[in-house]
C-alpha positions as CSV (number, residue, x, y, z in Angstrom):
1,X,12.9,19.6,-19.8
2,X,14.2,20.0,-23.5
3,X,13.8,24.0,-23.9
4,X,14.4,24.7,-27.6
5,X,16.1,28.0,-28.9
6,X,14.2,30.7,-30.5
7,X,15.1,31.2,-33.7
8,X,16.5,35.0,-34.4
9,X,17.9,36.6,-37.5
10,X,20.7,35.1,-38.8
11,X,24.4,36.0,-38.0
12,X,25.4,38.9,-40.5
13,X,28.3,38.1,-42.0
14,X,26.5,34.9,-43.4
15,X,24.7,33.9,-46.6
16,X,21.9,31.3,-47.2
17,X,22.4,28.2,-49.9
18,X,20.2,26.2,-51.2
19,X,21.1,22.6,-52.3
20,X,19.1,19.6,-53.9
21,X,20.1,16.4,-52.7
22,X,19.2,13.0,-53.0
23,X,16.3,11.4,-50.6
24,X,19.7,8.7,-50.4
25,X,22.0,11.7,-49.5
26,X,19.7,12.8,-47.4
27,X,18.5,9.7,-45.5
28,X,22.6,9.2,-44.9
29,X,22.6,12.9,-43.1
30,X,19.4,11.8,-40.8
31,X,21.9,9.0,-40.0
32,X,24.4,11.0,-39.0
33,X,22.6,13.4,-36.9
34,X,21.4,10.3,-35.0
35,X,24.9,9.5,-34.1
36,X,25.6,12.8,-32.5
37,X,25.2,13.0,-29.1
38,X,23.9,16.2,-29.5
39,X,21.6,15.3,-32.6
40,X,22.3,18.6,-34.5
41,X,19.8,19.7,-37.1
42,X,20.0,19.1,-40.6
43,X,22.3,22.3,-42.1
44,X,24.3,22.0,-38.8
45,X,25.0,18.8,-39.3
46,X,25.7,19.7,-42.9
47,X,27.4,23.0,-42.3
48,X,29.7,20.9,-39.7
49,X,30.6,18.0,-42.4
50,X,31.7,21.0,-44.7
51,X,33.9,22.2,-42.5
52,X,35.8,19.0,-42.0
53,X,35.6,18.6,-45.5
54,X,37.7,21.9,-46.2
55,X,39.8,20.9,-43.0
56,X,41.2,18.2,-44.6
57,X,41.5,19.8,-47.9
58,X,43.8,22.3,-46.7
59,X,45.6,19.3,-45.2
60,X,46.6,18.5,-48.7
């Protein structure tokens, strides 16, 4: 049985954003979380391909 976390207040030493994307952009995230073996949700999903992002920007 799937048991799904409650959702609590947010961590404090973070911030919300709020981006527009694309219904393309956004179709290509849904495809990504369906590769996942954990299928994140959407801003985890996001929040994880931003941090591989900077990763390899500090990389050089």
């Amino acid at each position: 049985m799937n048991v799904k976390k409650k959702m609590g207040r947010p961590p404090e030493d973070t911030s919300p954003v709020m981006v527009r994307m694309s219904n393309e952009m956004i179709k290509a995230i849904d495809a990504l979380r369906e590769k996942a073996p954990d299928r994140p949700s959407r801003p985890e999903i996001i929040r994880r391909a931003m941090a591989t992002y900077l990763e390899n920007l500090q990389k050089g």
